[in-house]
C-alpha positions as CSV (number, residue, x, y, z in Angstrom):
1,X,157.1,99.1,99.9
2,X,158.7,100.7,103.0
3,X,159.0,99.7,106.8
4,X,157.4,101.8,109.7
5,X,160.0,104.4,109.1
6,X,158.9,105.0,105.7
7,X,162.4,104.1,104.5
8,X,163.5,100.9,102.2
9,X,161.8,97.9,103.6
10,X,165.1,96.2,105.7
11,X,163.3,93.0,107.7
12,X,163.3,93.3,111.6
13,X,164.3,90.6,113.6
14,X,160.8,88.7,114.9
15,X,162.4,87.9,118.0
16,X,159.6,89.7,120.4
17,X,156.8,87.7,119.1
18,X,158.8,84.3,119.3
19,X,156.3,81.6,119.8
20,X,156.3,77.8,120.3
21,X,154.1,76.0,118.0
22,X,153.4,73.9,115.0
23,X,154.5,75.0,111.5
24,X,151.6,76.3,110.3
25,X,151.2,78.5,113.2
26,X,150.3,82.1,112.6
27,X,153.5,84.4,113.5
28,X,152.4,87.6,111.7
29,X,149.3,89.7,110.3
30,X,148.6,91.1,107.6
31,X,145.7,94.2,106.9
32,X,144.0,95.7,104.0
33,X,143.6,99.3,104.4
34,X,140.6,100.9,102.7
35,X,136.8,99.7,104.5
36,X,139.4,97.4,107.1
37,X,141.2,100.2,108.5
38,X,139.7,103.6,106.9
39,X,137.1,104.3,104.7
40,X,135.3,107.4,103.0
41,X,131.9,108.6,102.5
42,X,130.1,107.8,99.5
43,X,131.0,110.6,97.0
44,X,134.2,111.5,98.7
45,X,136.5,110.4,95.8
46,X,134.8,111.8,92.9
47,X,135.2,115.1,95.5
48,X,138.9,114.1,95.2
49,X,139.2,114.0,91.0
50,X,137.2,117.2,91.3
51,X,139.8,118.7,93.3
52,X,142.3,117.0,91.0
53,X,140.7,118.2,87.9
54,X,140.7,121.9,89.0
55,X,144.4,121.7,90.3
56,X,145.7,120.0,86.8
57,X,143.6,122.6,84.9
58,X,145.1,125.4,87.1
59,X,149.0,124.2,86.5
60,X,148.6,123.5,82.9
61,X,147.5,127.4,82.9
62,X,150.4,128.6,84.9
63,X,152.2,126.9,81.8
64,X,149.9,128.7,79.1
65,X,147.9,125.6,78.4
66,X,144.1,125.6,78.7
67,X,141.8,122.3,78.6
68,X,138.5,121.9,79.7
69,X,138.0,120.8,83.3
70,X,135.6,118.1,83.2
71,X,137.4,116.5,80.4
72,X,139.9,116.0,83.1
73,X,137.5,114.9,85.4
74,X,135.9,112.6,82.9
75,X,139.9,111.3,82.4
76,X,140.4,110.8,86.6
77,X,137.0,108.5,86.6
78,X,137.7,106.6,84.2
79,X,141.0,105.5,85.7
80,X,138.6,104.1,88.0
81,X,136.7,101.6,85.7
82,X,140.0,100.7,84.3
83,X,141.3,99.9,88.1
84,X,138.1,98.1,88.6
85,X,137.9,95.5,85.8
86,X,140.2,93.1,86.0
87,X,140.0,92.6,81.9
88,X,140.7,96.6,81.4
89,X,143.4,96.4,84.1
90,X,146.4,98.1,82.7
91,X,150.1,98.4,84.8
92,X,149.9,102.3,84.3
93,X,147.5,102.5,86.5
94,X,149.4,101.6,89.3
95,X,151.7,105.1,89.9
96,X,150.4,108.6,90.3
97,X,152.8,109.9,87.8
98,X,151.5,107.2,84.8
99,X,148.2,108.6,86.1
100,X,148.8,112.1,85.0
101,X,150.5,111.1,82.0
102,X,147.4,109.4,81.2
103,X,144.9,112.7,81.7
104,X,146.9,114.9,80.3
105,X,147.2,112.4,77.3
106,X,143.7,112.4,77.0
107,X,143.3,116.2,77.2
108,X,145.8,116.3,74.5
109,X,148.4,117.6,76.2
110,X,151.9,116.4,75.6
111,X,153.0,114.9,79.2
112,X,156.7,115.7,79.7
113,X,158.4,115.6,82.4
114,X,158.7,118.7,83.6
115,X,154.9,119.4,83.6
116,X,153.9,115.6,85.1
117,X,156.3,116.7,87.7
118,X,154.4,119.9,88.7
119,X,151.0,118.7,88.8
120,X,152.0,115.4,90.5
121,X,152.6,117.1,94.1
122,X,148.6,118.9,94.0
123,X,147.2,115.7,92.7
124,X,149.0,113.8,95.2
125,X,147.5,115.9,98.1
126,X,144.0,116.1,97.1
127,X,143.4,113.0,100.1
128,X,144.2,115.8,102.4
129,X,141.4,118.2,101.5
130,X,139.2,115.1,102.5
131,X,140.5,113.0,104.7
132,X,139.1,109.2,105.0
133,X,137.8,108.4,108.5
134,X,138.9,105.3,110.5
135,X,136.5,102.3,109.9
136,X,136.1,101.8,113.8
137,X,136.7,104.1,116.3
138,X,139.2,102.5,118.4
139,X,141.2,101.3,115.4
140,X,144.6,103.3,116.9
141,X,144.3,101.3,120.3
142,X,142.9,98.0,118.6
143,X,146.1,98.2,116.3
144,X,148.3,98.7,118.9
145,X,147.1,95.7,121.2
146,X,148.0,93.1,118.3
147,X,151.0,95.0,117.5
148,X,152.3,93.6,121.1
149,X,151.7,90.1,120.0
150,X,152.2,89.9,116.1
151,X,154.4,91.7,113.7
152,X,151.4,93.8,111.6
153,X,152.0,94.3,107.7
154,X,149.9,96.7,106.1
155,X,148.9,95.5,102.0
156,X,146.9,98.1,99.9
157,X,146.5,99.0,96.6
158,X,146.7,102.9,96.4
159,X,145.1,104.2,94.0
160,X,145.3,108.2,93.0
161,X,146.8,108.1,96.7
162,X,150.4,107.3,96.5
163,X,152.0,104.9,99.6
164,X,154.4,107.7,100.7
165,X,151.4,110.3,101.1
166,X,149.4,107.3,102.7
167,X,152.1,107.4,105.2
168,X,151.4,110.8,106.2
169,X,147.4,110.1,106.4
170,X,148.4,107.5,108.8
171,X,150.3,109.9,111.2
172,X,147.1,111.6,111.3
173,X,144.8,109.7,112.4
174,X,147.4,108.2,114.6
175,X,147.7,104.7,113.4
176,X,151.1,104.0,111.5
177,X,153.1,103.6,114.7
178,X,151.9,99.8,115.3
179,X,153.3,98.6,112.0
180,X,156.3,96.9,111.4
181,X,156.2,97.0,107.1
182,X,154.1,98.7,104.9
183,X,153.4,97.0,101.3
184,X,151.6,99.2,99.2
185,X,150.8,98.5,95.5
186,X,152.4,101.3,93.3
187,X,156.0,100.6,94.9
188,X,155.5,96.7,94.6
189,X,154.4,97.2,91.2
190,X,151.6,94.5,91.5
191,X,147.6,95.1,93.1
192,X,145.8,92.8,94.8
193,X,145.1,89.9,93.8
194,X,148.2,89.3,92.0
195,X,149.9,86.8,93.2
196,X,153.2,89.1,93.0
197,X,152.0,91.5,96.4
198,X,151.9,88.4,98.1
199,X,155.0,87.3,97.6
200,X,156.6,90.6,98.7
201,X,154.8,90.5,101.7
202,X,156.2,87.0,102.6
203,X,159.9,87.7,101.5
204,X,159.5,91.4,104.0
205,X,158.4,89.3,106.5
206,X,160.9,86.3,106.3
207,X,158.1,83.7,106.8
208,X,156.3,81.0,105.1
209,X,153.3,81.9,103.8
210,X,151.2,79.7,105.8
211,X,152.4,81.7,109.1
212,X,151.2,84.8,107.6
213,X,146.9,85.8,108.1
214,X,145.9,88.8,105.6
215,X,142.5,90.4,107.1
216,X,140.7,92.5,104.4
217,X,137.0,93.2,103.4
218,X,137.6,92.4,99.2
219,X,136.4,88.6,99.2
220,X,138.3,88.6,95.7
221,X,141.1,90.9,96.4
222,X,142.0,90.2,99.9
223,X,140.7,86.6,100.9
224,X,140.5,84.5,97.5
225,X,144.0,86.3,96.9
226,X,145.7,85.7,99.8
227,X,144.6,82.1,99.7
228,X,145.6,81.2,96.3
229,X,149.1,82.7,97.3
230,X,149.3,80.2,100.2
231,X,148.6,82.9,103.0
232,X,145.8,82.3,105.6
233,X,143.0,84.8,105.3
234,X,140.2,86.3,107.3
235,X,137.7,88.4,105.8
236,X,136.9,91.4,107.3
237,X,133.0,91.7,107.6
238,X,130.3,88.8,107.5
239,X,128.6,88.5,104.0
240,X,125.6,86.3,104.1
241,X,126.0,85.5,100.5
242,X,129.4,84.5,100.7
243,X,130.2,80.1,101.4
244,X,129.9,79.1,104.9
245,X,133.2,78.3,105.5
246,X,134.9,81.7,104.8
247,X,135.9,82.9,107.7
248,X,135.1,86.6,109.2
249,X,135.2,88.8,111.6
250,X,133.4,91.7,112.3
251,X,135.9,94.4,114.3
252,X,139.4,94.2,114.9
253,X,138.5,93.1,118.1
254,X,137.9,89.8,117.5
255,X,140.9,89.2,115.3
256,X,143.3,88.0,118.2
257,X,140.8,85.4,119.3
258,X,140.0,84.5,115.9
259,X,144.0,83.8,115.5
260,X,144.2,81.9,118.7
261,X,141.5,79.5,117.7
262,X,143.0,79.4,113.8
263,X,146.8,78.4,115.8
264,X,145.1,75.2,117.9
């Protein structure tokens, strides 16, 4: 977790956004990252593990150790399923460096510390040989037209992408400025829907939880989750199948409308 400086989360004062109100008025927002704010194309992180696979293999030679290189990538995918199912999900999934461990575990490799430590920087950077794009065009401008009436949180799990390299991807495509804190799951320790992210997010923000809206496309992850913490929610994207009375939105653009009506 770390504000919009990338430093140790210290909580800003919320006098700017001041408003009158009731108490269960919305005062700040909170987005999901991945299909809300960015997303990739369909094959773009098995690209990644590739990527990965090659740069392990190519370190653990440097360090006279030779594995095969789609065990690896067998190893990175399968951190994957184990992200994905909720009865697999195990805490060392949640840091790049457990990650590693993990591979070169499976590769039967013994992961010390000095070799986890140079792989970790190349694994870390695959993201940047193919970069996500943003989910809407206009996302930089959108972002920064609700930053001037709401303090904006950004909650994500990370994945192989850790928060601090995340940070970077956001300079790039020009859309970290608007933030006030950034929550991201393998400094907080816990990934959405655990009730434990939430909880940060409403201690960063000095708030109730009612006065907090997390947007997000994950029915589960982001809307059920935020919900059962005590958070307002707003999925992000209309799903016919879903029940009637979720609420959603389609762009960004609608969110400060959508609030407006949600603070009457």
């Amino acid at each position: 977790m770390c504000n919009a400086t990338g430093d140790n989360p210290l909580s800003l004062p919320y006098t700017k956004y001041a408003r009158d109100g009731g108490e269960d008025m919305i005062r700040a927002i909170s987005l999901d990252l991945w299909k809300t704010l960015i997303l990739d194309h369909d094959q773009d992180e098995a690209l990644r593990d590739r990527i990965r696979a090659q740069a392990i293999r190519e370190v653990l030679g440097e360090h006279n150790v030779v594995v095969s290189e789609d065990g690896l990538y067998e190893s990175l995918r399968r951190i994957d399923v184990l992200r994905r199912d909720v009865r697999e999900m195990r805490d060392w999934t949640l840091t790049t460096s457990s990650q590693v461990g993990f591979v070169l575990t499976q590769a039967s490799v013994y992961p010390s510390r000095d070799l986890v430590a140079a792989v970790l920087p190349r694994y870390e950077a695959a993201i940047f040989q193919l970069m996500p794009a943003l989910v809407e065009p206009d996302t930089p401008q959108l972002l920064a037209d609700l930053a001037q009436h709401y303090p904006l949180s950004l909650t994500s799990n990370t994945g192989k992408t850790p928060g601090q390299v995340l940070l970077k991807v956001f300079d790039m495509l020009n859309i970290r400025k608007p933030f006030t804190h950034f929550i991201f799951s393998d400094e907080a320790l816990f990934l959405k829907p655990d009730k434990g992210i939430w909880e940060l997010l409403v201690d960063t923000n000095e708030l109730k939880p009612e006065e907090i809206v997390h947007v997000g496309d994950s029915y589960r992850m982001d809307y059920k989750g935020a919900r059962a913490a005590g958070l307002q929610a707003i999925l992000f994207g209309r799903q016919e199948s879903l029940p009637t009375e979720t609420l959603a939105i389609a762009s960004l653009s609608e969110l400060t409308t959508t609030i407006e009506e949600m603070n009457r």
